[in-house]
MARKOL-893360 format. One record per residue (C-alpha): y, z, x; residue number from 1; residue in three letters. Coordinates in steps of 0.25 Angstrom, whole numbers. Layout:
! MARKOL-893360
SITE     Y     Z     X   k   r
SITE     Y     Z     X NUM Ala
...
END
This chain:
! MARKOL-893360
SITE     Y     Z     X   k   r
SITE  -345   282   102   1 Unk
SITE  -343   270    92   2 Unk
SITE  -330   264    87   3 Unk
SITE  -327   254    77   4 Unk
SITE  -320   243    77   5 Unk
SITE  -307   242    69   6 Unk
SITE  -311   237    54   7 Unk
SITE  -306   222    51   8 Unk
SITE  -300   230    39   9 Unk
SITE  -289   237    47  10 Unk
SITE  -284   222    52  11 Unk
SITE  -281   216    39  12 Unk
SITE  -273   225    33  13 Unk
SITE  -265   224    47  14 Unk
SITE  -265   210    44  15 Unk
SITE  -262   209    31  16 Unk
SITE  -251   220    34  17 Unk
SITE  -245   212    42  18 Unk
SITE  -248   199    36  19 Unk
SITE  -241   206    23  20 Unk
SITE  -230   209    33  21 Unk
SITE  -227   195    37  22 Unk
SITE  -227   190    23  23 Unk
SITE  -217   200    17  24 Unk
SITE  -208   196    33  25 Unk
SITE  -210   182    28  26 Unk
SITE  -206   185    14  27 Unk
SITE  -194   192    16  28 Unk
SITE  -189   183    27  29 Unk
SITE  -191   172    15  30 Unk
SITE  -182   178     5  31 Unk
SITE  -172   185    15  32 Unk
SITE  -172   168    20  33 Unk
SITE  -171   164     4  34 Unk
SITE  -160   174     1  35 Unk
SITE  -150   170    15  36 Unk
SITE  -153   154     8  37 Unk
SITE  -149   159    -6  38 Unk
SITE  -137   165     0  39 Unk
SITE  -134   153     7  40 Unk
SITE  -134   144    -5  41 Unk
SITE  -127   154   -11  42 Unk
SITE  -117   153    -2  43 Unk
SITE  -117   138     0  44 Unk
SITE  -115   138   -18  45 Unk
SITE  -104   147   -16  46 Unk
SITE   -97   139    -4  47 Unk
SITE  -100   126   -11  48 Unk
SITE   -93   133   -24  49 Unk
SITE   -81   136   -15  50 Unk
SITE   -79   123   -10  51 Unk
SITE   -82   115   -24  52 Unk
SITE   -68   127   -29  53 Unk
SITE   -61   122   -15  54 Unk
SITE   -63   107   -19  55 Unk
SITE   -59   109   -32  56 Unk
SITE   -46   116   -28  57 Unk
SITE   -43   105   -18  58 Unk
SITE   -45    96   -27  59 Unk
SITE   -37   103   -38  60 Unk
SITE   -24   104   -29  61 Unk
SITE   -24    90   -25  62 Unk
SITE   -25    84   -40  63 Unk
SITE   -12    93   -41  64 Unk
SITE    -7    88   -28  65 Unk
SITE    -8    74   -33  66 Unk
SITE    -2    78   -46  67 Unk
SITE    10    85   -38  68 Unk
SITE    11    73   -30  69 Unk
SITE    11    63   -43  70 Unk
SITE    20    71   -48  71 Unk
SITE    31    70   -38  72 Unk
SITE    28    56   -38  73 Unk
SITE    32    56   -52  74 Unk
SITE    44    62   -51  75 Unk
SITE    48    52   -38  76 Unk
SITE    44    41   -46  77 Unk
SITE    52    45   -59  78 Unk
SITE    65    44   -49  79 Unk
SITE    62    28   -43  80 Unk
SITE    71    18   -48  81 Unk
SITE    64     7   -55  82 Unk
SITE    67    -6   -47  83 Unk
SITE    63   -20   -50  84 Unk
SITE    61   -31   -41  85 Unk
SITE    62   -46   -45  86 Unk
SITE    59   -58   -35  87 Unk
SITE    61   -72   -37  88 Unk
SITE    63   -83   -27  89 Unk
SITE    65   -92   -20  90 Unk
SITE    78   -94   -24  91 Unk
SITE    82  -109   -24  92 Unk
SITE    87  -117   -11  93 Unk
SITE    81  -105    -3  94 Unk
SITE    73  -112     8  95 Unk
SITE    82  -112    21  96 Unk
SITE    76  -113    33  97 Unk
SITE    80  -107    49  98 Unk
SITE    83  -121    54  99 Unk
SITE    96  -123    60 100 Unk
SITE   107  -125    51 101 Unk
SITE   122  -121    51 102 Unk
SITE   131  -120    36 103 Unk
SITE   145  -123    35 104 Unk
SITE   149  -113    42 105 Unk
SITE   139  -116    55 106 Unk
SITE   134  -102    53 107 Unk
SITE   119  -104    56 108 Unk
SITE   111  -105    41 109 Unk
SITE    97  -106    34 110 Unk
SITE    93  -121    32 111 Unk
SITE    89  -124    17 112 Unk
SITE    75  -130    15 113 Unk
SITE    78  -141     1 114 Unk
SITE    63  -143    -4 115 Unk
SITE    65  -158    -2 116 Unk
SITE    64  -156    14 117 Unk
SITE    49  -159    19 118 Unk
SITE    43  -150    30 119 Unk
SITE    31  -153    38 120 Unk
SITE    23  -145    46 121 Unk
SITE    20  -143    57 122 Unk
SITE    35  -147    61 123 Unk
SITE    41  -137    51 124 Unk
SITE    30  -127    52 125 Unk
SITE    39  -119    57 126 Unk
SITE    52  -121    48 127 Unk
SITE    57  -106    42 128 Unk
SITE    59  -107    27 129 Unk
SITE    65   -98    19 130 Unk
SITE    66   -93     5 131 Unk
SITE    74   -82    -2 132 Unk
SITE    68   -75   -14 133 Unk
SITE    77   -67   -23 134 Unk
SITE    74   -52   -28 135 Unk
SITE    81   -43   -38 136 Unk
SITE    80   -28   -39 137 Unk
SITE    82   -22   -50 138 Unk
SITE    85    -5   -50 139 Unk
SITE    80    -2   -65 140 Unk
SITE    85    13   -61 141 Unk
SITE    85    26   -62 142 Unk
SITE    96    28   -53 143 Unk
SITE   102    19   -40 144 Unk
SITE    93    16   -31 145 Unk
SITE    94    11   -17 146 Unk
SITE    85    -1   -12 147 Unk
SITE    81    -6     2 148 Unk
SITE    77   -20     2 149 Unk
SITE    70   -26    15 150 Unk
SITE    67   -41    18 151 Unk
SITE    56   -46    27 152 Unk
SITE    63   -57    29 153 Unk
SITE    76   -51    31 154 Unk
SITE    73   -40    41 155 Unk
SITE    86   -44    50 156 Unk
SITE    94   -37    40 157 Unk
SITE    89   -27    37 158 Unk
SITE    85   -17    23 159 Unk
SITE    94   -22    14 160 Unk
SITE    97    -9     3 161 Unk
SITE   105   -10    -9 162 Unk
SITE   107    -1   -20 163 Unk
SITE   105    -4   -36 164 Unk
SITE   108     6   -48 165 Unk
SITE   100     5   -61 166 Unk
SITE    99    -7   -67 167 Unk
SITE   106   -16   -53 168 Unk
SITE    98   -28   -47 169 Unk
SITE   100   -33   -34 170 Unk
SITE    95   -46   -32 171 Unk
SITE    93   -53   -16 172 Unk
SITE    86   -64    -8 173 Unk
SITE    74   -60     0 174 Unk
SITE    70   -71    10 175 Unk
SITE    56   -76    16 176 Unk
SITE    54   -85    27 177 Unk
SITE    42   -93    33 178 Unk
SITE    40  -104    43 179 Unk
SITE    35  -117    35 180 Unk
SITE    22  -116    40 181 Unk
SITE    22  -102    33 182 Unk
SITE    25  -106    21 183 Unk
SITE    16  -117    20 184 Unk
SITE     4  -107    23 185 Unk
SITE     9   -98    13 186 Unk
SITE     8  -110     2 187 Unk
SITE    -6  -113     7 188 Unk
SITE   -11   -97     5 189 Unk
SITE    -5   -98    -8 190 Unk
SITE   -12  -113   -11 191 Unk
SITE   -25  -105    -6 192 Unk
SITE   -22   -93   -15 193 Unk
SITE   -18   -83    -3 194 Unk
SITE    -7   -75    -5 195 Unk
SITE     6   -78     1 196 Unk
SITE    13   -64    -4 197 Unk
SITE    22   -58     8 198 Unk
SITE    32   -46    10 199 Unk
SITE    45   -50    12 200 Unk
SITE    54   -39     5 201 Unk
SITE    54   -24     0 202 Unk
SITE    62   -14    -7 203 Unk
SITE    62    -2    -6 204 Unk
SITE    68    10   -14 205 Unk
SITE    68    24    -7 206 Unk
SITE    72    37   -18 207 Unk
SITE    83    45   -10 208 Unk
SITE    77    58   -11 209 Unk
SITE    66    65    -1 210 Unk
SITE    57    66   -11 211 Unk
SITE    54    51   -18 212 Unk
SITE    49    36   -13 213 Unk
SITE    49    25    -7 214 Unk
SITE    49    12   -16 215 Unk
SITE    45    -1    -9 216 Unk
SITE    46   -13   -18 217 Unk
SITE    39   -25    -8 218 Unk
SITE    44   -40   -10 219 Unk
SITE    33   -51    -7 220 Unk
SITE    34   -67    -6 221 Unk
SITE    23   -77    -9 222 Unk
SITE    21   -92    -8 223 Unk
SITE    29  -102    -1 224 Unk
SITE    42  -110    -3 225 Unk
SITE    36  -123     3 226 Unk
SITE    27  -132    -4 227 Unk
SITE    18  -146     2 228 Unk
SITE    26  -158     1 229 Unk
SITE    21  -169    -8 230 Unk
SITE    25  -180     2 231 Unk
SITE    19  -176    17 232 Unk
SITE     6  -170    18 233 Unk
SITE    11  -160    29 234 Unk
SITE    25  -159    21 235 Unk
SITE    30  -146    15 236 Unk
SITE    44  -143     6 237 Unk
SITE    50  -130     0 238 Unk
SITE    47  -130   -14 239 Unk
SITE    57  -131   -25 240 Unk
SITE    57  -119   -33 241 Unk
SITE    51  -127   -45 242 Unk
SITE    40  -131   -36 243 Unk
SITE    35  -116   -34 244 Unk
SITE    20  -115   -40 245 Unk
SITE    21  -130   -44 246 Unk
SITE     7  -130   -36 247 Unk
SITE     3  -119   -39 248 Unk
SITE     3  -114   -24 249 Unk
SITE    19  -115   -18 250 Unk
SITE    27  -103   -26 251 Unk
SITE    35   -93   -19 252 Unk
SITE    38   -79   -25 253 Unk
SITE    42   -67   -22 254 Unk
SITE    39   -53   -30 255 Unk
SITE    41   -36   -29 256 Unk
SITE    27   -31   -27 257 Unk
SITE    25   -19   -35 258 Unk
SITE    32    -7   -26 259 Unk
SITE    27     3   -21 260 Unk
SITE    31    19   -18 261 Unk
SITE    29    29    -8 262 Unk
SITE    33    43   -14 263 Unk
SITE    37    54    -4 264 Unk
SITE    37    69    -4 265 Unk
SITE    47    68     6 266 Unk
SITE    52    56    14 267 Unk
SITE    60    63    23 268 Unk
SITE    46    69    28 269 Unk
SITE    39    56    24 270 Unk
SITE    30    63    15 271 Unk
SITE    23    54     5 272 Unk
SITE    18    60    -8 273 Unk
SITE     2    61   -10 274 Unk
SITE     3    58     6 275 Unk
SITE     0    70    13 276 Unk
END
């Protein structure tokens, strides 16, 4: 008995079936792969669109947060006395020095310093000098006010507080003391254009209620009260007060820098507006 052998034609449609097959698998794997990245992107677009209203929301609420807060700073600020602070100094014969001396009384006392005593360093480097400027407040209203006024140089005694109604000026002496040597350096930083400008003052203005500020108005001194002395090279003298900015480089002065103002939500609670 004969048989024959299979025909090549029964292999390829077998492999073109399955080969068909494989394509079609291929196929739908790449558009069931194309539709999950389309829904991805879709999904990124829509989370993306959430987060773009979110932003703009956040953003929304804290412009009108900051409005809010503006607002009440408005209103605090609409309430603040006006106050005006003068300085002007020093005031005439005010050099005194810590050098031993008893008045008529024998009550221990400062020593003055007349601008025709010649000092010399090093042997007076040490010498205290002081001056005494004079500043005037002015309460320009609305309403009373009441005003803490602290010295630097006058720390021993304490905040001094006093108490002014519209239109009143209270006017006092602030003092400011360095050694010889000091001064001298600060009339060379000014010679050398340096600043010689220095706290030695504040006043401060507190609104009564919870809900208000804190107003602190800073005092500052520059230059120096002692000038070189024509006669000794090593020689140094206070200067007359028609000798300050002779030169160009010796003048003391004192000002009220511009104040500044802390507003509160609450100060009981130390909550500062536009702070939290």
């Amino acid at each position: 008995m004969i048989f024959s052998a299979p025909t090549s034609g029964n292999a390829s449609f077998i492999e073109v079936l399955t080969a068909w097959s494989t394509l079609a698998a291929a196929v739908a794997t790449a558009l069931s792969a194309g539709f999950i990245a389309w829904q991805i992107h879709l999904t990124r677009k829509s989370v993306e669109a959430t987060d773009k209203t979110l932003d703009i929301a956040r953003q929304e609420f804290e412009h009108g947060r900051l409005l809010e807060i503006d607002a009440q700073k408005a209103r605090i600020d609409a309430d603040m006395p006006r106050i005006f602070i003068t300085t002007f100094g020093p005031l005439p014969q005010s050099y005194l020095t810590d050098e031993p001396y008893l008045d008529e009384l024998g009550q221990p006392d400062f020593r003055e310093v007349p601008p025709s005593r010649e000092m010399v360093v090093p042997a007076d480097k040490d010498l205290r000098i002081h001056t005494t400027l004079n500043v005037s407040i002015m309460n320009d209203g609305p309403g009373r006010v009441r005003l803490w006024v602290d010295s630097h140089w006058d720390a021993e005694n304490g905040r001094k507080t006093i108490f002014l109604r519209p239109g009143e000026t209270y006017q006092f002496e602030m003092r400011c003391v360095h050694t010889l040597s000091e001064w001298i350096e600060r009339y060379r930083a000014r010679q050398e254009g340096r600043s010689t400008d220095e706290p030695i003052g504040m006043v401060i203005y507190v609104s009564p209620g919870d809900v208000g500020a804190i107003e602190r108005h800073p005092i500052v001194q520059g230059g120096s009260v002692v000038m070189p002395s024509a006669v000794r090279i090593d020689g140094w003298h206070v200067a007359e007060t028609s000798e300050f900015g002779s030169d160009g480089i010796g003048s003391l002065g004192a000002t009220a820098m511009p104040f500044t103002r802390e507003h509160y939500a609450s100060r009981s609670e130390n909550r500062r507006l536009g702070a939290e």
